[in-house]
CHARMM internal coordinates of N, CA and C (Angstrom, degrees):
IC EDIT
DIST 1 N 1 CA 1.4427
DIST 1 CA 1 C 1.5223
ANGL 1 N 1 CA 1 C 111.56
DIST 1 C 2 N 1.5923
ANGL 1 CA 1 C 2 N 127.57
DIHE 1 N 1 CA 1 C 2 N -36.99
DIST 2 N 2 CA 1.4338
ANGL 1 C 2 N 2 CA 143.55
DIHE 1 CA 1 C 2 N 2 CA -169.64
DIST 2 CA 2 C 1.6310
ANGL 2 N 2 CA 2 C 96.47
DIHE 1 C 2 N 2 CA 2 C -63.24
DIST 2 C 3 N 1.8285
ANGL 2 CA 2 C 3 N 123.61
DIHE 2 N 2 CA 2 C 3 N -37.77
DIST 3 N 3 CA 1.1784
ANGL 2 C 3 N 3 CA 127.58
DIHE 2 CA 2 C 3 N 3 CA -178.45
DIST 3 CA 3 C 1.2752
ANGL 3 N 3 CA 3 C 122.50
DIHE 2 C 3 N 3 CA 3 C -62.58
DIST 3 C 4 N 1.2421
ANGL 3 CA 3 C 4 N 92.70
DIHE 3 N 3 CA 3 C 4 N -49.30
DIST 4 N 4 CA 2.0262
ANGL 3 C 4 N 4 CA 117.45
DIHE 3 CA 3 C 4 N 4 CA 176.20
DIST 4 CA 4 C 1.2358
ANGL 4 N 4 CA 4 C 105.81
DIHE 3 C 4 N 4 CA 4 C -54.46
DIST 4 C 5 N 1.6135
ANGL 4 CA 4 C 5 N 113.02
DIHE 4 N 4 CA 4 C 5 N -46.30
DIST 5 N 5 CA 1.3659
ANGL 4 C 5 N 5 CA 101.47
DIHE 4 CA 4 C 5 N 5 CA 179.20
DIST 5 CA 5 C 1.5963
ANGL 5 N 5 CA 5 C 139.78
DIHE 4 C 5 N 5 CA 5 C -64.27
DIST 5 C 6 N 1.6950
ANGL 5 CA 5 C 6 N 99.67
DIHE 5 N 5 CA 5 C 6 N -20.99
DIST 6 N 6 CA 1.8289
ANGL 5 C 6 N 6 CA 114.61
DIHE 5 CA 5 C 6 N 6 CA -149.36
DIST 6 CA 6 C 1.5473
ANGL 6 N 6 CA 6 C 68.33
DIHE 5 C 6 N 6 CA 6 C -109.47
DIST 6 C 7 N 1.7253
ANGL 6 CA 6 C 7 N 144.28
DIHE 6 N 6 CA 6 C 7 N -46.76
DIST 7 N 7 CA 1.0754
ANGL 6 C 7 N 7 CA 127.58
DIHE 6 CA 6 C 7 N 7 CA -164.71
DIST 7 CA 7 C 1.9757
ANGL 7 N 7 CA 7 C 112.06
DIHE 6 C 7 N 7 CA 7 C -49.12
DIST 7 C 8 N 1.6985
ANGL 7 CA 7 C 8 N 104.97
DIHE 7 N 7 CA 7 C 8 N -43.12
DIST 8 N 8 CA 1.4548
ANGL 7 C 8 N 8 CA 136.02
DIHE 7 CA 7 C 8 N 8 CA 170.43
DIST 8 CA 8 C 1.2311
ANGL 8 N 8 CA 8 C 97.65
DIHE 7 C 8 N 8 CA 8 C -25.28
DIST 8 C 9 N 1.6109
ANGL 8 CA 8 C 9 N 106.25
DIHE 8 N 8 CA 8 C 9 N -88.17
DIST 9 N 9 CA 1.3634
ANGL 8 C 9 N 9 CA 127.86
DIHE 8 CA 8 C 9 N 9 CA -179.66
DIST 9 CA 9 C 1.3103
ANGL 9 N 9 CA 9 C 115.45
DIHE 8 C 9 N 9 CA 9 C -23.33
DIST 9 C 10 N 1.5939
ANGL 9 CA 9 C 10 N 115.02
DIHE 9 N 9 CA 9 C 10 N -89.18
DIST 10 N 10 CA 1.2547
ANGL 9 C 10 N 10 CA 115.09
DIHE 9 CA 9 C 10 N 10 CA 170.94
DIST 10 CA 10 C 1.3725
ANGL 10 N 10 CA 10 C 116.13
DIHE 9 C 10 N 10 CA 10 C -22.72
DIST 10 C 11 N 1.5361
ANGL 10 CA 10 C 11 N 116.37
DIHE 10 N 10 CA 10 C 11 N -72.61
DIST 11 N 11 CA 1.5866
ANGL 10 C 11 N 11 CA 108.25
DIHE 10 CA 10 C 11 N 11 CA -173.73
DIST 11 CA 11 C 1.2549
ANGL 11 N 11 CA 11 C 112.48
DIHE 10 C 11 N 11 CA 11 C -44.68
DIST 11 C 12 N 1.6056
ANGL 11 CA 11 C 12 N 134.61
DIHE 11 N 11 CA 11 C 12 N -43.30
DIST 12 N 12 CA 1.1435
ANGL 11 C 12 N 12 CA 119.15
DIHE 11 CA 11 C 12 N 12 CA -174.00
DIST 12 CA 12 C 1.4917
ANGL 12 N 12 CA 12 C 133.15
DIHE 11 C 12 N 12 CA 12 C -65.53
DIST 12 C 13 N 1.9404
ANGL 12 CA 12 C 13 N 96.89
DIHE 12 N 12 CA 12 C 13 N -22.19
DIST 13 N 13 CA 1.7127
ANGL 12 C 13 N 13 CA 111.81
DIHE 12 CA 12 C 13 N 13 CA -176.24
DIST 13 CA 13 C 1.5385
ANGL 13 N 13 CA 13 C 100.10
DIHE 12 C 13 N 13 CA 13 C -88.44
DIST 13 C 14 N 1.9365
ANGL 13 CA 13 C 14 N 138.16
DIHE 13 N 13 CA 13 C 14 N -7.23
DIST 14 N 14 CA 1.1607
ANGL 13 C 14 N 14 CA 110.14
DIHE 13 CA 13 C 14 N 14 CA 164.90
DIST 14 CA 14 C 1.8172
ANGL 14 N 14 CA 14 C 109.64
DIHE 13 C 14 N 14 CA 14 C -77.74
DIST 14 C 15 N 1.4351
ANGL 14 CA 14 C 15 N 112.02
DIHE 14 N 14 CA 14 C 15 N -48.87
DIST 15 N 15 CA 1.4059
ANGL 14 C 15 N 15 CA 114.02
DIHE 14 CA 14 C 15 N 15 CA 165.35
DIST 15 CA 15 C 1.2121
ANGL 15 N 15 CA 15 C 98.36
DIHE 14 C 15 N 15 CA 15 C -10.29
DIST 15 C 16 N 1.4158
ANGL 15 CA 15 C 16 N 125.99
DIHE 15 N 15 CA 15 C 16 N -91.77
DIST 16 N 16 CA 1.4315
ANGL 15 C 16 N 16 CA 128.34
DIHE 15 CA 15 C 16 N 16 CA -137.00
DIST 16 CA 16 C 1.7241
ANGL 16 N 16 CA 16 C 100.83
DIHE 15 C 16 N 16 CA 16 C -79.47
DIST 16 C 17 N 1.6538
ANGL 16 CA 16 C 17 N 129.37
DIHE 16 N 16 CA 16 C 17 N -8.60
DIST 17 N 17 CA 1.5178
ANGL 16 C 17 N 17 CA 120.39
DIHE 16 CA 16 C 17 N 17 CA 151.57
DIST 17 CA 17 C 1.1115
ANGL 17 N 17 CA 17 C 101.82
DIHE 16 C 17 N 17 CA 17 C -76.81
DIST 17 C 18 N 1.2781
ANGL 17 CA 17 C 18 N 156.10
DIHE 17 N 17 CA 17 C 18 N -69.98
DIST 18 N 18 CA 1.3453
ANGL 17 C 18 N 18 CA 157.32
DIHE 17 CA 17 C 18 N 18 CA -178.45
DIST 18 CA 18 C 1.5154
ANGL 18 N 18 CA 18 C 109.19
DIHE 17 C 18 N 18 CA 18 C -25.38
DIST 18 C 19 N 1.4754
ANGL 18 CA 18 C 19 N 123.45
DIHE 18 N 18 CA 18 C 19 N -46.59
DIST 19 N 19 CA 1.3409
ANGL 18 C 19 N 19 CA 120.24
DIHE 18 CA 18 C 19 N 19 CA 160.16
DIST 19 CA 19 C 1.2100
ANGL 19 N 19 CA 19 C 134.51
DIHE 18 C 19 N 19 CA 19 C -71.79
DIST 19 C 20 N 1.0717
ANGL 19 CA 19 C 20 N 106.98
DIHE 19 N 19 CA 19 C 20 N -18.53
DIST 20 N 20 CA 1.9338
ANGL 19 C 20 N 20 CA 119.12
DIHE 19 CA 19 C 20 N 20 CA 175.15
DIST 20 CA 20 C 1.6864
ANGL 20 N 20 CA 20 C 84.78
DIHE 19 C 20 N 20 CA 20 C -89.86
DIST 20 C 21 N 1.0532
ANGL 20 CA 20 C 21 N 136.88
DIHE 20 N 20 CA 20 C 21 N -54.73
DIST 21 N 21 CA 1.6929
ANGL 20 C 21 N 21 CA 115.86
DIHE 20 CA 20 C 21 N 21 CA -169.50
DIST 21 CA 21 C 1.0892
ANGL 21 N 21 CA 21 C 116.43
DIHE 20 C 21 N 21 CA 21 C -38.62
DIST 21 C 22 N 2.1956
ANGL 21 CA 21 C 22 N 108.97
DIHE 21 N 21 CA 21 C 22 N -58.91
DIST 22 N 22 CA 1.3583
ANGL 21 C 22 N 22 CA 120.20
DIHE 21 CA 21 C 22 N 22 CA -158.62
DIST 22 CA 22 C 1.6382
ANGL 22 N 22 CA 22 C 91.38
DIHE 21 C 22 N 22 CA 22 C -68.40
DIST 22 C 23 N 1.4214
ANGL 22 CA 22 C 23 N 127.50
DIHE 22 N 22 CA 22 C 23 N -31.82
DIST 23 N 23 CA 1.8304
ANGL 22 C 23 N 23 CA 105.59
DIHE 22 CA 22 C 23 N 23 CA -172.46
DIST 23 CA 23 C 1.8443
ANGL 23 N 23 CA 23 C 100.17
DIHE 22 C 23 N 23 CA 23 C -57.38
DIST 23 C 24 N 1.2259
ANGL 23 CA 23 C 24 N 96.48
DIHE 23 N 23 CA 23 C 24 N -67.52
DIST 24 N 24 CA 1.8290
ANGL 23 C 24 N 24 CA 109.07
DIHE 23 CA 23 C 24 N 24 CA -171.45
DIST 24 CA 24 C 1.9814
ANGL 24 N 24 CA 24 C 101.85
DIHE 23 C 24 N 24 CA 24 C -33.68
DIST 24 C 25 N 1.5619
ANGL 24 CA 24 C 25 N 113.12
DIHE 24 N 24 CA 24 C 25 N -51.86
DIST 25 N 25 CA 1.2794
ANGL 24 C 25 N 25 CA 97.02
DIHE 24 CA 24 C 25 N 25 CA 169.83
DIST 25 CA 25 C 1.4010
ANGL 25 N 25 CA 25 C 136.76
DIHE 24 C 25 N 25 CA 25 C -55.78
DIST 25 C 26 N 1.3957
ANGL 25 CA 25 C 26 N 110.01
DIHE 25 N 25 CA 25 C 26 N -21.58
DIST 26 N 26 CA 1.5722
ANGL 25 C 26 N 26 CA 129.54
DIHE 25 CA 25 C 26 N 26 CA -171.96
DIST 26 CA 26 C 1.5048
ANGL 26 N 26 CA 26 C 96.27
DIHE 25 C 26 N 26 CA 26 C -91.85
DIST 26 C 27 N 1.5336
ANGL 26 CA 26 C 27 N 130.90
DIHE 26 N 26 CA 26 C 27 N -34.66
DIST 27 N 27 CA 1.7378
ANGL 26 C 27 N 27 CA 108.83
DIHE 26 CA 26 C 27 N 27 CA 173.86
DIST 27 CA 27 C 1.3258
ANGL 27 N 27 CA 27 C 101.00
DIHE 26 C 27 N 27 CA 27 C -84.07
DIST 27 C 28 N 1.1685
ANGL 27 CA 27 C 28 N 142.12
DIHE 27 N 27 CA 27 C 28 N -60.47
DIST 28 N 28 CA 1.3654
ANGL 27 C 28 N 28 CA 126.16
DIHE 27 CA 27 C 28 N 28 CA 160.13
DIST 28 CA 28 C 1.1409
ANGL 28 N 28 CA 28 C 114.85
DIHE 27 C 28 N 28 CA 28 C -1.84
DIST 28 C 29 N 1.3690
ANGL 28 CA 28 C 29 N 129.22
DIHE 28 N 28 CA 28 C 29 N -83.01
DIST 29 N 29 CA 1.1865
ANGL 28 C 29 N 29 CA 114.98
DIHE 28 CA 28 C 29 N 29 CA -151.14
DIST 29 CA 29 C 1.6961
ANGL 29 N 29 CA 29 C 106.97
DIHE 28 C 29 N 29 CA 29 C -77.23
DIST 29 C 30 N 1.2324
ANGL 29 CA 29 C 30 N 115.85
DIHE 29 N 29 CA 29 C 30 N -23.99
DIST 30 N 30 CA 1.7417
ANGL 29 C 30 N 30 CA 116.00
DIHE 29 CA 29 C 30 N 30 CA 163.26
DIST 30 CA 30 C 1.6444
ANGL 30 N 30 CA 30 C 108.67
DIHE 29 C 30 N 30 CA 30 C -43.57
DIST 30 C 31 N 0.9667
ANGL 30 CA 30 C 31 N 107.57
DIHE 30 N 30 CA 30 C 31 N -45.88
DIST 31 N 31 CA 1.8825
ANGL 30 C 31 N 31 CA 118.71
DIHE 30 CA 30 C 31 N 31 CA -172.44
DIST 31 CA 31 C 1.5057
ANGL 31 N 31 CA 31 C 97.17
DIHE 30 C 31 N 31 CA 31 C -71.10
DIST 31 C 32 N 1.0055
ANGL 31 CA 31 C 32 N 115.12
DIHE 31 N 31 CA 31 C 32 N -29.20
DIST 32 N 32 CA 1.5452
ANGL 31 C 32 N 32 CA 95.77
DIHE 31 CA 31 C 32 N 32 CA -171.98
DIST 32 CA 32 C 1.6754
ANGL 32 N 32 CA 32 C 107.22
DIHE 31 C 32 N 32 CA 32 C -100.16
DIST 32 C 33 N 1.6012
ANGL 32 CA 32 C 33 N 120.07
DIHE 32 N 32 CA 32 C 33 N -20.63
DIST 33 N 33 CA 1.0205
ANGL 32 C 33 N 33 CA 105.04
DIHE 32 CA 32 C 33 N 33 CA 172.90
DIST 33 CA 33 C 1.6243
ANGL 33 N 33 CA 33 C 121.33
DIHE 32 C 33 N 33 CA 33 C -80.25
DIST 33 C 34 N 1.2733
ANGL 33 CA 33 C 34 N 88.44
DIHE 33 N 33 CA 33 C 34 N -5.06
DIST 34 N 34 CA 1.8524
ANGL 33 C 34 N 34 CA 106.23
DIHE 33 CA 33 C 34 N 34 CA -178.20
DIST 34 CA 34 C 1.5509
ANGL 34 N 34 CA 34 C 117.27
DIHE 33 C 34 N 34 CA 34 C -81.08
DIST 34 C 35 N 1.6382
ANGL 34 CA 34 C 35 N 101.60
DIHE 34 N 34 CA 34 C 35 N -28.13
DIST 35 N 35 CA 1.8804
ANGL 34 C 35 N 35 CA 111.19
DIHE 34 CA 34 C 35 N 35 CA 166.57
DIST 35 CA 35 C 1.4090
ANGL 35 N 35 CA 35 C 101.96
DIHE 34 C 35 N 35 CA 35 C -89.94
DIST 35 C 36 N 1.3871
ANGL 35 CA 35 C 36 N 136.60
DIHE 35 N 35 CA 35 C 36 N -17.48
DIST 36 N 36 CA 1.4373
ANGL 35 C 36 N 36 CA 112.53
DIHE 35 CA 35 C 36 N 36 CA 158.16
DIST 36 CA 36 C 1.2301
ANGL 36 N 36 CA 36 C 149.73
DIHE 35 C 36 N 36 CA 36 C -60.40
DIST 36 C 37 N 1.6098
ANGL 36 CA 36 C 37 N 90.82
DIHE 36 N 36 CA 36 C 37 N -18.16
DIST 37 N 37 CA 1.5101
ANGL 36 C 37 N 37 CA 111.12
DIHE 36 CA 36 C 37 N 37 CA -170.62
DIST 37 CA 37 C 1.7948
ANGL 37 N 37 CA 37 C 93.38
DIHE 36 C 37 N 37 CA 37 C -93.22
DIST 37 C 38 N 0.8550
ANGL 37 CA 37 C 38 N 121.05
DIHE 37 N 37 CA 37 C 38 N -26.28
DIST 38 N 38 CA 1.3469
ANGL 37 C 38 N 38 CA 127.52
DIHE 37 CA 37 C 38 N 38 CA -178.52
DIST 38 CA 38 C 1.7933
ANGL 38 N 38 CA 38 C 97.57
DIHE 37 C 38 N 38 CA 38 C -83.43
DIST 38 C 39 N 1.0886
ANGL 38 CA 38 C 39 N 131.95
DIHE 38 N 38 CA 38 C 39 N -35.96
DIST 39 N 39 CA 1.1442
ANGL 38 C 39 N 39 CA 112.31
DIHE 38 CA 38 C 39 N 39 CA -169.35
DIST 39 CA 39 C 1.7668
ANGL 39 N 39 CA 39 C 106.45
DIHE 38 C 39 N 39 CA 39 C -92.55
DIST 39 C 40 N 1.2283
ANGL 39 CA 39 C 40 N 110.68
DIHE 39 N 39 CA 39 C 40 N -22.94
DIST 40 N 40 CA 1.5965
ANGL 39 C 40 N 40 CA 113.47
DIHE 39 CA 39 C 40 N 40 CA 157.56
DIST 40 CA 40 C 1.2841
ANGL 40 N 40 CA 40 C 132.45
DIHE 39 C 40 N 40 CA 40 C -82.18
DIST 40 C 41 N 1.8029
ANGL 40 CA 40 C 41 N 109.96
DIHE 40 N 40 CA 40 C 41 N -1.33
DIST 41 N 41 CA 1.1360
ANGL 40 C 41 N 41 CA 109.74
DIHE 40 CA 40 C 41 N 41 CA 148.62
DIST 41 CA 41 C 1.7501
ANGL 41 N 41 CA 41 C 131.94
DIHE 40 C 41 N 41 CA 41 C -90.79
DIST 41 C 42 N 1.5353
ANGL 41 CA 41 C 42 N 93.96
DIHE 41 N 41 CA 41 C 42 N -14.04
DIST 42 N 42 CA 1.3556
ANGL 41 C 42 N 42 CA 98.48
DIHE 41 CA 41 C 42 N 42 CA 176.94
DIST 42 CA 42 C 1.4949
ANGL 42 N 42 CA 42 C 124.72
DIHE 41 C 42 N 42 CA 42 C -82.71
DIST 42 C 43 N 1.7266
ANGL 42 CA 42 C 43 N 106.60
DIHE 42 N 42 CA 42 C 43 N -24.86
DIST 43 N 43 CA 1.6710
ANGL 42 C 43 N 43 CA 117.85
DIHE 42 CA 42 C 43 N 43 CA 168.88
DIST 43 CA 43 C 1.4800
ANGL 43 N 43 CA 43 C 107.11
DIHE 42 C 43 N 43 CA 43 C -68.19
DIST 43 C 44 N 1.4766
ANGL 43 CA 43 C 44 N 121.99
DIHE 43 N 43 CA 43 C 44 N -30.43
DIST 44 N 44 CA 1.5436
ANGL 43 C 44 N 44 CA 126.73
DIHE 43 CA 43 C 44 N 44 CA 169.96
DIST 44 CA 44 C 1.9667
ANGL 44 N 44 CA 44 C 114.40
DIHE 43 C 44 N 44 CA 44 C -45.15
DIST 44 C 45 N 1.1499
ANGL 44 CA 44 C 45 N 93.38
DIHE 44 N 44 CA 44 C 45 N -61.67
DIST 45 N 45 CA 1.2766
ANGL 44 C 45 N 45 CA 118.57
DIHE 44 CA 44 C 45 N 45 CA 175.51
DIST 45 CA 45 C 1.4156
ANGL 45 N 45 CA 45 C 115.99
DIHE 44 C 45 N 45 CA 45 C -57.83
DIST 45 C 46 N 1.4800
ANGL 45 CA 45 C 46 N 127.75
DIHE 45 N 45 CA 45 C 46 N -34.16
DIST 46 N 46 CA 1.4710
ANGL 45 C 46 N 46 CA 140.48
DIHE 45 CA 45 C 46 N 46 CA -177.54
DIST 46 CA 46 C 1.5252
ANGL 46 N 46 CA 46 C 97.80
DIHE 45 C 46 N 46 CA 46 C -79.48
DIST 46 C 47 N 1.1885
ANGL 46 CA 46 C 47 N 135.50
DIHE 46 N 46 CA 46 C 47 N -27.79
DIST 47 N 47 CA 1.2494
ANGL 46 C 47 N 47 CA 152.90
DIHE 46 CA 46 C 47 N 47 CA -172.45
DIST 47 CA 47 C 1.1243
ANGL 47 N 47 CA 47 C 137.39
DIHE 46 C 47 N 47 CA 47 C -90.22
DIST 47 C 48 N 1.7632
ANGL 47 CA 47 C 48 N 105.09
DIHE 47 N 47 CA 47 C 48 N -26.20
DIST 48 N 48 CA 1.4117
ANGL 47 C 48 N 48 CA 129.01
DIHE 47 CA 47 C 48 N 48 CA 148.13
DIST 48 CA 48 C 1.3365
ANGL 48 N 48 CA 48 C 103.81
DIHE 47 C 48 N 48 CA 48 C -83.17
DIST 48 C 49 N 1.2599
ANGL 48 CA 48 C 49 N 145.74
DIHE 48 N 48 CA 48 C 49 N -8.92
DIST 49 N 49 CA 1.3834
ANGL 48 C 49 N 49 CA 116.82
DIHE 48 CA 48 C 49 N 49 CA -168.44
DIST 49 CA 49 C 1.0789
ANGL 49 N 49 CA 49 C 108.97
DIHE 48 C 49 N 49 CA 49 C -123.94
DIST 49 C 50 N 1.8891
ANGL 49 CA 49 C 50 N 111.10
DIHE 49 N 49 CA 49 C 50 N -5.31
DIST 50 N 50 CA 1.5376
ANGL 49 C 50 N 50 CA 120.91
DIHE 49 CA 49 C 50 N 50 CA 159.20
DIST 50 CA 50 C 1.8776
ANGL 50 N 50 CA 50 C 105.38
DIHE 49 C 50 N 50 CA 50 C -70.46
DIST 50 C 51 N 0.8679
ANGL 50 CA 50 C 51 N 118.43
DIHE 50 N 50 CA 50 C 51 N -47.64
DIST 51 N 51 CA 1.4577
ANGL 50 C 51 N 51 CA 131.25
DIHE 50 CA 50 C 51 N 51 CA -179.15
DIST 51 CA 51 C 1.9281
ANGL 51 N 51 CA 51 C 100.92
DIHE 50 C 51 N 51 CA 51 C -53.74
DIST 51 C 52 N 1.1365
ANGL 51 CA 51 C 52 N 120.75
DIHE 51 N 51 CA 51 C 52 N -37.75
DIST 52 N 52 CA 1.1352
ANGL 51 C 52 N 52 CA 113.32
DIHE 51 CA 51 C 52 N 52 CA -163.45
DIST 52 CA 52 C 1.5341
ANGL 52 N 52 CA 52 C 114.72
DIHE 51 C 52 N 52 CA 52 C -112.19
DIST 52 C 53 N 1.5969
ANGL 52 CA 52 C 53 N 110.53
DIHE 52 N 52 CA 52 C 53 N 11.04
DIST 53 N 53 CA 1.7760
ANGL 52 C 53 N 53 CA 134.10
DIHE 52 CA 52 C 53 N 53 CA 147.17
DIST 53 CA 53 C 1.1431
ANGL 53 N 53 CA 53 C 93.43
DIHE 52 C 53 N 53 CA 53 C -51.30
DIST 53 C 54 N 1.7635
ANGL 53 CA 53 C 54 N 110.89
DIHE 53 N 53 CA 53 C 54 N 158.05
DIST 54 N 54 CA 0.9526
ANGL 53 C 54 N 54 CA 152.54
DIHE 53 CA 53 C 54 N 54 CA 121.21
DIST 54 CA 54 C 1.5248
ANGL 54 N 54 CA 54 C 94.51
DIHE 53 C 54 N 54 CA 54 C -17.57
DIST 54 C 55 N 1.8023
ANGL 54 CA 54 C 55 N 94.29
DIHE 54 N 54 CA 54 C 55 N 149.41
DIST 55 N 55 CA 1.6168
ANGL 54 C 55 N 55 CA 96.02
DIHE 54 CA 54 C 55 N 55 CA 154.22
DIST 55 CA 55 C 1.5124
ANGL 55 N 55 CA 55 C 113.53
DIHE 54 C 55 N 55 CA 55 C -107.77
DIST 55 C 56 N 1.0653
ANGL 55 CA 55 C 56 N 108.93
DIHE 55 N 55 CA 55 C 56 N 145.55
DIST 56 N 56 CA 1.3014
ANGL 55 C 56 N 56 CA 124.52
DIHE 55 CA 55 C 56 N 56 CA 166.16
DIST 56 CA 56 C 1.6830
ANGL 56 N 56 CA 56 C 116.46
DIHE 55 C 56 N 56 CA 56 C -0.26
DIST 56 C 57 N 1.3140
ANGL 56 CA 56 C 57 N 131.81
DIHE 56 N 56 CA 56 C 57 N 114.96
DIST 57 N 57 CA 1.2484
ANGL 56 C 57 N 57 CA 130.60
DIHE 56 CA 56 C 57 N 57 CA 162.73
DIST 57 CA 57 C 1.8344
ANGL 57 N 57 CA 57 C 85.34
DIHE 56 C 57 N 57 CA 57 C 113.85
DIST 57 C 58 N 1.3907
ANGL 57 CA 57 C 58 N 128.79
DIHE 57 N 57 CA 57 C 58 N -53.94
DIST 58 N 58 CA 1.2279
ANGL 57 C 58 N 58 CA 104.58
DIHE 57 CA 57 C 58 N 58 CA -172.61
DIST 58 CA 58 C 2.3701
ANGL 58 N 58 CA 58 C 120.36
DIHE 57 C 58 N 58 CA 58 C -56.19
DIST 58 C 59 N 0.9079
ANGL 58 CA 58 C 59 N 107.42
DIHE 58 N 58 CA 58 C 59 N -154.57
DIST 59 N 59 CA 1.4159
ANGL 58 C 59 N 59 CA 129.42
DIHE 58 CA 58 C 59 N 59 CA 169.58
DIST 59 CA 59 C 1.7401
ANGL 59 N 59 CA 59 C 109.31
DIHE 58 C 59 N 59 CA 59 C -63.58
DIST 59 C 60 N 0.8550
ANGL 59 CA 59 C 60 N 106.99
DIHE 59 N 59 CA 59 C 60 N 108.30
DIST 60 N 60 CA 1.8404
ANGL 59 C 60 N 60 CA 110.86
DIHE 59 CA 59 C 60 N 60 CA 165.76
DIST 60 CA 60 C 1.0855
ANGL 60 N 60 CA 60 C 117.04
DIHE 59 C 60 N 60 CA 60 C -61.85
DIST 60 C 61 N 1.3631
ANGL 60 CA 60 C 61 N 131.41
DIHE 60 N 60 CA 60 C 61 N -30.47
DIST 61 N 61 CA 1.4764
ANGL 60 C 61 N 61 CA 132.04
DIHE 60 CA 60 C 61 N 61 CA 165.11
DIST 61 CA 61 C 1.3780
ANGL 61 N 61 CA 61 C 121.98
DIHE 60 C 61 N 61 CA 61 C -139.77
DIST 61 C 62 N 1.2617
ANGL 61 CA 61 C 62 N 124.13
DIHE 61 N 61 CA 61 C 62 N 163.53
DIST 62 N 62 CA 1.3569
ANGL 61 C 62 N 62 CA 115.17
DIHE 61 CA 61 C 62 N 62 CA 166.36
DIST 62 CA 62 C 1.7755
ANGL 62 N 62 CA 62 C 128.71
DIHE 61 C 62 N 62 CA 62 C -109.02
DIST 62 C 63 N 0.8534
ANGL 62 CA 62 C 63 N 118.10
DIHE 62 N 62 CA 62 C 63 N 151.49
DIST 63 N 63 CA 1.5144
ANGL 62 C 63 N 63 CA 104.23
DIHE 62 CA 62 C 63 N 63 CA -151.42
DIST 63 CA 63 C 1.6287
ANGL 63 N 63 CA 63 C 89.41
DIHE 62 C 63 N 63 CA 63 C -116.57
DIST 63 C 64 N 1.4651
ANGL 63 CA 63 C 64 N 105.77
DIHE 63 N 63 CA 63 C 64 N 161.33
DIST 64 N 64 CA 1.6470
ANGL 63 C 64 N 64 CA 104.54
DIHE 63 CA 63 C 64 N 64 CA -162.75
DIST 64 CA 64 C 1.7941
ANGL 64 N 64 CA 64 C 114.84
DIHE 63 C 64 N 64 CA 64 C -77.48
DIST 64 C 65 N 1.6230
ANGL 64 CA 64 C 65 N 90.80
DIHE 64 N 64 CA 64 C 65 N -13.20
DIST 65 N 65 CA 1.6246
ANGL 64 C 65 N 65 CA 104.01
DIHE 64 CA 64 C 65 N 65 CA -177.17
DIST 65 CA 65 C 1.0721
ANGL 65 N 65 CA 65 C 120.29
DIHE 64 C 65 N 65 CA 65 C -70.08
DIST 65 C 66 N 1.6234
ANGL 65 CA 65 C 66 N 117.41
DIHE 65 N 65 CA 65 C 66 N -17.50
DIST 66 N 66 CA 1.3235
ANGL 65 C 66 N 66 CA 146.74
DIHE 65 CA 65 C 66 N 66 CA -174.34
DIST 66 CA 66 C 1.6543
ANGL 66 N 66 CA 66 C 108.11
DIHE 65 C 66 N 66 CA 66 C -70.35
DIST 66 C 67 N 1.3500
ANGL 66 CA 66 C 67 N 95.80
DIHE 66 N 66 CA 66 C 67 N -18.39
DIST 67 N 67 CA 1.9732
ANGL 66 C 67 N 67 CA 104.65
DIHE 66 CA 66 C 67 N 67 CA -161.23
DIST 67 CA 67 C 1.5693
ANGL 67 N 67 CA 67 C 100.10
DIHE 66 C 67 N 67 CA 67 C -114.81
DIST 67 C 68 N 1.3324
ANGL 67 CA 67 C 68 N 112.58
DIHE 67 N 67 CA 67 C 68 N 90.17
DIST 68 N 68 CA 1.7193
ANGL 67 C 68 N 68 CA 87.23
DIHE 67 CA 67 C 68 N 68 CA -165.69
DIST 68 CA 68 C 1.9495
ANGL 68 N 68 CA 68 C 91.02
DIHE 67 C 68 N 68 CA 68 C -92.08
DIST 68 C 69 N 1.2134
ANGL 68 CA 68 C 69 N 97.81
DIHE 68 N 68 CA 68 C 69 N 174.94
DIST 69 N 69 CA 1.9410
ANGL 68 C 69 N 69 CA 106.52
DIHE 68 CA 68 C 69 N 69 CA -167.16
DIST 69 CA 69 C 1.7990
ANGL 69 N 69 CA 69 C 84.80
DIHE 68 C 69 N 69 CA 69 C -85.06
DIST 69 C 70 N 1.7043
ANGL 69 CA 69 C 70 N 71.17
DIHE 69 N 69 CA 69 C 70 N 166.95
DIST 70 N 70 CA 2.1368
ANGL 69 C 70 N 70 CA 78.71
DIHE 69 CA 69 C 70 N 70 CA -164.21
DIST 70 CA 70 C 1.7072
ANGL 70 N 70 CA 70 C 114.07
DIHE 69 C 70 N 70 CA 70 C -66.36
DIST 70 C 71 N 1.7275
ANGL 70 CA 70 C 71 N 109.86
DIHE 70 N 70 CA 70 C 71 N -15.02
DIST 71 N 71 CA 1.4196
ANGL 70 C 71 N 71 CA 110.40
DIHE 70 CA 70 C 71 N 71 CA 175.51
DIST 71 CA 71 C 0.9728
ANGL 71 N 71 CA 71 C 106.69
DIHE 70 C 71 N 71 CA 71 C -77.01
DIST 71 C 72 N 1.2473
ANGL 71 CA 71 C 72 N 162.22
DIHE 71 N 71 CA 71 C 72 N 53.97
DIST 72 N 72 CA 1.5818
ANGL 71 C 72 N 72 CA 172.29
DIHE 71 CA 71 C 72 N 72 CA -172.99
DIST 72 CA 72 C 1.6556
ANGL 72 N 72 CA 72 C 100.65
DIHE 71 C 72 N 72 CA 72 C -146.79
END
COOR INIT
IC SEED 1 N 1 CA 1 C
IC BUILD
């Protein structure tokens, strides 16, 4: 009967790791589908702002000295 019992036990204490795994697997995978969307929004964005460079051969940046105010 002492076997039946601790066999019990056990079964009941993997259950309850087996249920804490499958949660931890289920936010996991929320987190990661949640940095995908962020990382395909951020190549979006890399893509608009490659598109909206200069092309090649002009100025890489513009510098503020470049902008004089309209009383000039």
């Amino acid at each position: 009967m002492d076997t039946e019992h601790d066999v019990d036990a056990r079964l009941t204490e993997l259950e309850i790791k087996a249920s804490f795994a499958e949660d931890l697997v289920e936010q996991l995978n929320q987190i990661v589908i949640r940095q995908q969307e962020q990382i395909d929004l951020l190549m979006r964005e890399l893509v608009e702002l490659k598109r909206q460079a200069p092309a090649e051969g002009g100025p890489a940046f513009r510098s503020l000295r470049d902008e004089l105010p309209p009383h000039y």
